[in-house]
N, C-alpha and C positions, 0 to 999 in steps of 0.2 A: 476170492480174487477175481471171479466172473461178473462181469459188468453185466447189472441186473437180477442178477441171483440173491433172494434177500433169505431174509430166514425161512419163511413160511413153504417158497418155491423150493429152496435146499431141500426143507420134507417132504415136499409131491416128489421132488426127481428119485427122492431114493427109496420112497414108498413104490414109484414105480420102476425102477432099476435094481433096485437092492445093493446097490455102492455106488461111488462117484468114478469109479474107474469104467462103469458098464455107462454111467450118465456120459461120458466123455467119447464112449466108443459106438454112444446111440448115435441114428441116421436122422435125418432132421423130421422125415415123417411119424417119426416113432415119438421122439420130440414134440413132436405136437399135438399127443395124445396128453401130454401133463396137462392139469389145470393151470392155469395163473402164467401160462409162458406165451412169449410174444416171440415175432419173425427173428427182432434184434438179438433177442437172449441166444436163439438157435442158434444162431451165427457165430456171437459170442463163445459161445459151447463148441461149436463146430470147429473152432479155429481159433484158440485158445493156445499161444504158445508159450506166455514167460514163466515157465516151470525153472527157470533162475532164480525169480524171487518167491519161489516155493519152496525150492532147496534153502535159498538165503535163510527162509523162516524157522526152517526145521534146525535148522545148523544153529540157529540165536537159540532154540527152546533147549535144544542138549546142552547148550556151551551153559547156559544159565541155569541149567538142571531143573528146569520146570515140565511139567507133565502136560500132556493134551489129550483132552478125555472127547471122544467124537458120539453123540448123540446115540449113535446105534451102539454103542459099547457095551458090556456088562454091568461097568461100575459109573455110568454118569447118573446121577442124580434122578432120583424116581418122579419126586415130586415137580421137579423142573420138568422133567420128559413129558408132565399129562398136560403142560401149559399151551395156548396155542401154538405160538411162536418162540419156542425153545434156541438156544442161541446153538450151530451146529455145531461148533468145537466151543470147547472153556480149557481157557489154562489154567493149570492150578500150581497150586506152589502150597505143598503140605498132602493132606490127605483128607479125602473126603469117606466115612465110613456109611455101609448100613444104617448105625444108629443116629446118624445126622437128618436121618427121613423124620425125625419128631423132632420137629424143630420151628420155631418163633423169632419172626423180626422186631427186631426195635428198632424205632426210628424219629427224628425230632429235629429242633433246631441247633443248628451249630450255635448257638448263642444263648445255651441257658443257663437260669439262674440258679440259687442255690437249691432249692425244691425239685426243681428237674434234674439237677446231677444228686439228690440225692436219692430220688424215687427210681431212676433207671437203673445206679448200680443195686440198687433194694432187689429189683425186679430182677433183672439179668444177672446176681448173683444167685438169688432163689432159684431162678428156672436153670442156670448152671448147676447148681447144687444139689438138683432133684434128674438130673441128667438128659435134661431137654438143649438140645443145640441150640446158641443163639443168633442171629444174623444178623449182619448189618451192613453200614456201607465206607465204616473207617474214615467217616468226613470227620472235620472237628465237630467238637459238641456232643451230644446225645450218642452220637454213632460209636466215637470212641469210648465214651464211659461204659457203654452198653457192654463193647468188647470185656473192656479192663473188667467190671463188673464179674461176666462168665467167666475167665481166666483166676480172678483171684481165688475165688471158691471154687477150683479143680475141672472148671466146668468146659464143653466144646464150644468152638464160635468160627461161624464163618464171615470171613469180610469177602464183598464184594466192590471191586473198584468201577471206576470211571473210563480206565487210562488203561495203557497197556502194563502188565505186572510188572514189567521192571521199571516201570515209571508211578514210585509209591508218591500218593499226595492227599492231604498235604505234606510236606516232607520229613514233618516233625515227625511225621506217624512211623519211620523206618521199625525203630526199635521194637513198636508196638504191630507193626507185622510180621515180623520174626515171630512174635512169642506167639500170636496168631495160627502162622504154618506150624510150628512145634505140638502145638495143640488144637489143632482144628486143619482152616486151609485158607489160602486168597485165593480167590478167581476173579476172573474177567475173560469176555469175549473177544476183545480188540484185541488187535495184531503186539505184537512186542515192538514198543520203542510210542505208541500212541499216546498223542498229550493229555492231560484230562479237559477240554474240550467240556463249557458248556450243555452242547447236543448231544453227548452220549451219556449224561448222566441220571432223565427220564428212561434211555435204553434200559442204562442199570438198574434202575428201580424194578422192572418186572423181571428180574432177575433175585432181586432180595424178597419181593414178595414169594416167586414162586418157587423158589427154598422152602419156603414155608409152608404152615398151615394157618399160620395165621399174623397178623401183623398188628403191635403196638405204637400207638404214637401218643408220646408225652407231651412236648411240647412243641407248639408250631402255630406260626403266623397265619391267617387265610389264606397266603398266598406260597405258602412253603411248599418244597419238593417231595415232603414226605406224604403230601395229599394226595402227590402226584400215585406213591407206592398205595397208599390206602386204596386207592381208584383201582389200580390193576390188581390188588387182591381179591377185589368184589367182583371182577372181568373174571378171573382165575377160582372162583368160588372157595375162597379163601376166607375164613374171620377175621375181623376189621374191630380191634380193640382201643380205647382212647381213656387217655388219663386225665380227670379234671382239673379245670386250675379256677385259678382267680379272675372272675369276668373282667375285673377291671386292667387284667395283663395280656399284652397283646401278643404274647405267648400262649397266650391260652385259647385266643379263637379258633384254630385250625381243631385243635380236640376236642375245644365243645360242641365246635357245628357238628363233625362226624356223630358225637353223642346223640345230636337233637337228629342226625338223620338217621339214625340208628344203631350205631356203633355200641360194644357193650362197653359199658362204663367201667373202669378200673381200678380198684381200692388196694387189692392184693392179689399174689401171684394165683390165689385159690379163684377169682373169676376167670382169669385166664383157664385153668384146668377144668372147670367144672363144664366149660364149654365146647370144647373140642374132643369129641370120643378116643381120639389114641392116647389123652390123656388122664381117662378119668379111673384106672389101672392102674396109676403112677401112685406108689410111695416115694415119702423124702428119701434121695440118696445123702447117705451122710458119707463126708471125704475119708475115705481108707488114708492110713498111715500115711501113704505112696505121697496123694494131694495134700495132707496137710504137711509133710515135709516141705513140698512145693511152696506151699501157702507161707511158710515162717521163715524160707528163704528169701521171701522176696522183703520181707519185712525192714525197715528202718530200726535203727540204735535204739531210740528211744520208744518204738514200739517191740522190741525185744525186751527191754526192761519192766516194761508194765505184763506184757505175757510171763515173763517170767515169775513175777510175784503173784499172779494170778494162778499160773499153772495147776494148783491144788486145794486152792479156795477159795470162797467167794469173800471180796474186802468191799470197806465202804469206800466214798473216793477218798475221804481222808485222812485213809492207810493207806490208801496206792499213792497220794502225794506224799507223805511223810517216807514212808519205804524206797521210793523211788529218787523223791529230791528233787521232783516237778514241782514248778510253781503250777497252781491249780488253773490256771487259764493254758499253759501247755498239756497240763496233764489231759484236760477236758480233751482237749484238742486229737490226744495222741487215742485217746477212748473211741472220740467219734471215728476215726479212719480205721479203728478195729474193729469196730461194729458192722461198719461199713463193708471188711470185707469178710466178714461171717466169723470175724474168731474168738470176739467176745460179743459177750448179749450182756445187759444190763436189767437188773432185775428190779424190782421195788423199792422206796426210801434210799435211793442212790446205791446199789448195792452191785456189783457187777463179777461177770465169773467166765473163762473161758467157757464156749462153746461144748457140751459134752458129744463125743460120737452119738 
């Protein structure tokens, strides 16, 4: 709330104070031993009084039970802390663990098509299902499949917003940040009650990136935001992954080009692992009892029906339509959003069978 204090200066004052209580009760000469500080910030510092709307702030983060994790903490994010410009407080809402340090972004166009929403939840439920956290930024499109994707297969996921936490957007997503904090977290750096504002949404990118170790992008324009996140992964020395598409969709320029400039090309979740060392240790995690209860709670009528004739054998589809009493263009249907979220696999000459542990 110190006019002039950006991020980077917040880390000189407290690398040289060692808290913001000692930065507040420094003398202006001492003050001007920091890097990157000017006459005005002193001043600013010096004489600093609306600690009213610091109380206000603190007073919204309890009322609204969200948590404020401060850069010097124990428990703020590792991989964020080695970026340069670390954001000083993040609010969260959920829980951010140790095991969230192995962790990959997804990111793409809010407006894709049927290939992209089916290759991202492919993705983000594998890397969920093998126990790697997945990130994103809960925009529409790409961002949310990605989430839904981890979440359905048991898996962790962080959303990172734009806006202040209790200003979820876009607004359809409420539901889908809830299930988000229950199983993973939201964060954001912006004050509570902040709109989502255009200009803070590149902010957020180097925040999704540097979650991570590395960052995917499905689909995207040349001119999409997600290039914007690709850029500060490679700032952050971060891996810069990209999924191919169809040259002739202009969905597919922003990940070809990363390609042609060297981004590693995308087929399956096994590129991804093969190239990042904290992953290459990693066996499949397959869902304990716990996640696939989770998993067949969230299920629809008629994909309980088709699980349930499944449950102990493999059928062709045209026992699962006859058993069930799908016409076979719903059945297909109810097959594909099972596949989708890891509970059935389809095997050879149409032949299909839950998922085994």
């Amino acid at each position: 709330m110190v006019s002039g204090v950006g991020d980077v200066l917040f880390r000189n004052l407290i690398s040289k104070f060692g808290s913001p209580k000692c930065v507040f009760e420094a003398k202006p000469k001492e003050l001007q031993r920091v890097e990157g500080i000017g006459e005005k910030t002193i001043y600013a510092l010096n004489n600093f009084s609306e600690w009213d709307k610091v109380d206000k702030e603190v007073s919204r983060i309890n009322k609204l039970g969200f948590q404020l994790k401060h850069f010097h903490g124990s428990n703020y994010p590792k991989n964020l802390l080695a970026i340069y410009n670390p954001p000083p407080f993040l609010y969260l809402k959920g829980d951010i663990l140790r095991e969230d340090d192995i962790a990959i972004a997804i990111v793409g166009t809010r407006v894709p098509d049927r290939y992209g929403r089916f290759v991202t939840e492919e993705i983000a439920g594998e890397l969920g299902a093998r126990g790697i956290t997945v990130v994103s930024g809960m925009a529409r499109g790409i961002d949310s499949i990605a989430h839904y994707g981890a979440l359905k297969r048991g898996g962790r996921t962080i959303a990172v917003l734009g806006s202040g936490l209790d200003v979820i957007y876009p607004p359809e997503n409420k539901k889908l940040g809830e299930w988000i904090s229950s199983q993973g977290a939201v964060v954001s750096e912006f004050p509570i009650g902040t709109a989502p504002d255009s200009v803070n949404f590149p902010k957020r990118n180097r925040i999704i990136s540097g979650l991570s170790l590395g960052v995917v992008v499905v689909q995207a324009s040349d001119k999409s935001g997600s290039l914007i996140t690709a850029s500060f992964a490679l700032e952050q020395n971060r891996e810069v992954f990209a999924v191919p598409g169809n040259i002739g969709n202009r969905l597919s320029q922003g990940a070809n080009k990363l390609i042609k400039q060297g981004a590693k090309l995308v087929e399956s979740v096994d590129d991804i692992l093969t190239e990042i060392e904290a992953f290459k240790d990693l066996t499949a995690r397959r869902s304990s009892d716990c996640s696939l209860t989770s998993m067949l709670s969230a299920l629809t009528q008629d994909e309980r029906g088709v699980y349930s004739v499944l449950k102990d054998k493999s059928l062709h589809i045209d026992e699962i339509i006859k058993l069930t009493g799908m016409d076979p263009a719903r059945a297909l249907s109810v097959l594909l959003s099972l596949e989708l979220n890891g509970v059935v696999v389809q095997l050879p000459a149409k032949m299909f069978q839950v998922r085994r542990a």
